[in-house]
N, C-alpha and C positions, 0 to 999 in steps of 0.2 A: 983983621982976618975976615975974611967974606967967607959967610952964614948961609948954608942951602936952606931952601924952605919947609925941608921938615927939620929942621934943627928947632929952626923961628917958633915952628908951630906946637912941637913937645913944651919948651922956652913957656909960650904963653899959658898954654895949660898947666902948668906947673905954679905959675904964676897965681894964677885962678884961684887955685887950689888952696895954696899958701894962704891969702886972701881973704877965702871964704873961712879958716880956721881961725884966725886971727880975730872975727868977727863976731861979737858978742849973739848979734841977733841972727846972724846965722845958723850959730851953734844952737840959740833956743828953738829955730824952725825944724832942725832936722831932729831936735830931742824930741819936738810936739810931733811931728809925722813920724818919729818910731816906734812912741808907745800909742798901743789900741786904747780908745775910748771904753771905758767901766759899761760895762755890762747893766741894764737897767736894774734895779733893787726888787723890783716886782717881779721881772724873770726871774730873776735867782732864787725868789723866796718861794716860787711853786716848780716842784721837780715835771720834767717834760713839759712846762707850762710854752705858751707861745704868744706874743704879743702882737697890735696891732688895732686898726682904727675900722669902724661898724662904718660899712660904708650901705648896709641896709637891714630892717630889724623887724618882724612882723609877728605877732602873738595870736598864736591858736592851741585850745586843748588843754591850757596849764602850761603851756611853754612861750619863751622867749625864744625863736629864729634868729641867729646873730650871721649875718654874712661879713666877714672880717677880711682885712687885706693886710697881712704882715709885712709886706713889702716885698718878701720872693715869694707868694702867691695867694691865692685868695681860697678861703674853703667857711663852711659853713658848722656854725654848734649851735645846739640846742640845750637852756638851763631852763629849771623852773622859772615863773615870770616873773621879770626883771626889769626895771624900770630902766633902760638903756636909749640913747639917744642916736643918730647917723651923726659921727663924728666923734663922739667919745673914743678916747683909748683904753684900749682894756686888755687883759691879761684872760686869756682861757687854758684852764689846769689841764693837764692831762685828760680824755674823757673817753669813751667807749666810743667806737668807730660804727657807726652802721649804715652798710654799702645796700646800693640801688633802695635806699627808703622812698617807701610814699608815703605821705602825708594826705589821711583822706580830709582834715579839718580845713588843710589849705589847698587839697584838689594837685598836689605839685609834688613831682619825684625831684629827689637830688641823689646825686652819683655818691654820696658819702655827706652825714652829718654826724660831728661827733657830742653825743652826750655828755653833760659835764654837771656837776653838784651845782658850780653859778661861778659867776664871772666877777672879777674885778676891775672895778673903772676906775681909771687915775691914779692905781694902784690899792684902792677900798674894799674888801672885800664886800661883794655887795649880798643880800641877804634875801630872797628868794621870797616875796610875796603869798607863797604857796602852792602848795605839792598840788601834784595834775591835776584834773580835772576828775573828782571822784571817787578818789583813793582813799581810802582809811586811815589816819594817822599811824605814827609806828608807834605797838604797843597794843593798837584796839584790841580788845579782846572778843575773840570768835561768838562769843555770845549777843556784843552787839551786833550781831548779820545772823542768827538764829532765825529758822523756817518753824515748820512743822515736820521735819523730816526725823520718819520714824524706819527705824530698824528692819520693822515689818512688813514696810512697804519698799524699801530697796532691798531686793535680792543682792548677793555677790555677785563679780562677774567672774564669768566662767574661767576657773584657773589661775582667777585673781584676786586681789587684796580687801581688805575692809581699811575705810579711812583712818578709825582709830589705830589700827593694827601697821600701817605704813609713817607713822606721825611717831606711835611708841617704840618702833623697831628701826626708825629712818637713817641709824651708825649704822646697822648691817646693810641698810639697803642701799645707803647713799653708792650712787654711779650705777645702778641698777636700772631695769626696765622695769616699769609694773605698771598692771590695769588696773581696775577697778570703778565701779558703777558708785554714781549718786546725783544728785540733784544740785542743777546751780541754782546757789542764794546770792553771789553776784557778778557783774560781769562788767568789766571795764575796757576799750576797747584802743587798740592804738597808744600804748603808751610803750615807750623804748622799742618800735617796733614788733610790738608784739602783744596778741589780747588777754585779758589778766582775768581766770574768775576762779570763784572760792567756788568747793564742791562738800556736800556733807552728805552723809549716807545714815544718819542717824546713830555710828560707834562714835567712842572717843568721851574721854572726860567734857567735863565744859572747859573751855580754852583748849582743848586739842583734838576737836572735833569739826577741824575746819582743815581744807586742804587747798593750799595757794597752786594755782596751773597756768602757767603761760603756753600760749597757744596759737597757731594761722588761722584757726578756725575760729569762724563767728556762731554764738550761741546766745541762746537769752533765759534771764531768769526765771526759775519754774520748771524748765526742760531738765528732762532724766538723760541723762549721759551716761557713754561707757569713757573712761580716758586712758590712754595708754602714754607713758613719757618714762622719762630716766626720773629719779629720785635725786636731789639735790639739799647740803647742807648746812647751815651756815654762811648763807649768801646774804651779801650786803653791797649794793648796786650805789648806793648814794642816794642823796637827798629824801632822805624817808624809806625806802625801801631796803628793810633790814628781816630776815625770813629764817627762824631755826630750821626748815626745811620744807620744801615746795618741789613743783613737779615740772620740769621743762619742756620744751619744745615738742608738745603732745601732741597726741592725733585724739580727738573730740568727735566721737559719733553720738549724733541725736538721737534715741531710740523712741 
């Protein structure tokens, strides 16, 4: 019986088919290309974390610069300094995002670096050499950054607070605005995008006569300030910065 040519050709496909079932090592190529490859144990073990290879690393200010290429695209974090190499693989956790930063240490804006407590290489967590450039241990007590700032030499501001008085009332105040005059005893500039100084006005026990401000504005120690910001509680950024409550994104006039 004479066979048309799509008879022949169903015929051989069939055949194929047959074939390829029958075939031990077939059957193990199509088991390995159905199940996906295990997830790396470092991903897994940091939630939101993301993996990838430092294709460049430069340290300024108490920071480690890591430029990373994960493979679907490349973006940049920044951990305390970190003994990291171009080419190592590393794991970076979750980290705080901050968009058009400049970097005045290294003179260079980027469109986004994200912050992060420190990275792991080779899946180790690595252990952070030391907090920024400047910064107080967490824990110091107010007293070590003590002036001469006396009571009677900082007036209140006008319709506003006394330091001791925002430090001991800072559950009602927290998500508040408030001002308030004193004198910066320190001032640290450029860290997490944003400048960091203690204010004392001469209230407040000892250890709670210091008031943490992060700020745009640049100031130096010695200068009488007025500060206006929101009231913040229980904030804890990572890597050393741990704060029962501080004063945010303020407006700092020099008087």
């Amino acid at each position: 019986m004479q066979r048309n040519p799509y008879q022949i050709l169903i015929i051989a496909i069939v055949a194929v088919l047959l074939s390829a079932c029958s075939d031990p090592e077939a059957k193990t190529e199509q088991a390995t290309t159905a199940v996906p490859s295990e997830p790396n144990e470092a991903v897994q073990s940091v939630a939101g974390a993301r993996a990838g290879t430092v294709l460049e690393t430069m340290d300024a200010a108490g920071y480690s610069y890591l430029h990373i290429d994960s493979g679907d695209e490349t973006f940049w974090a920044a951990a305390p300094t970190t003994e990291v190499q171009v080419g190592d693989d590393v794991v970076i956790p979750a980290g705080m995002p901050m968009r058009d930063f400049h970097s005045s240490a290294l003179d260079r804006d980027f469109d986004v670096v994200y912050f992060v407590e420190g990275v792991e290489i080779g899946g180790a967590a690595s252990i952070p050499t030391s907090l920024p450039t400047g910064h107080p241990p967490v824990g110091e007590d107010a007293d070590a950054m003590a002036s001469s700032v006396s009571a009677d030499q900082i007036p209140m501001a006008d319709g506003g607070h006394r330091v001791g008085d925002i430090i001991a009332k800072s559950d009602e105040l927290a998500g508040r605005s408030v001002s308030f005059r004193g004198e910066v005893v320190k001032f640290n500039s450029n860290i997490m995008g944003s400048n960091w100084l203690h204010v004392q006005d001469g209230t407040g026990e000892p250890g709670k006569n210091d008031l943490t401000v992060t700020t745009a504005d640049v100031v130096e120690v010695g200068q009488t300030v007025v500060v206006t910001g929101v009231v913040a509680t229980d904030k804890d950024f990572g890597y050393g910065y741990v704060y029962d409550v501080l004063v945010e994104d303020a407006r700092v006039r020099v008087e």
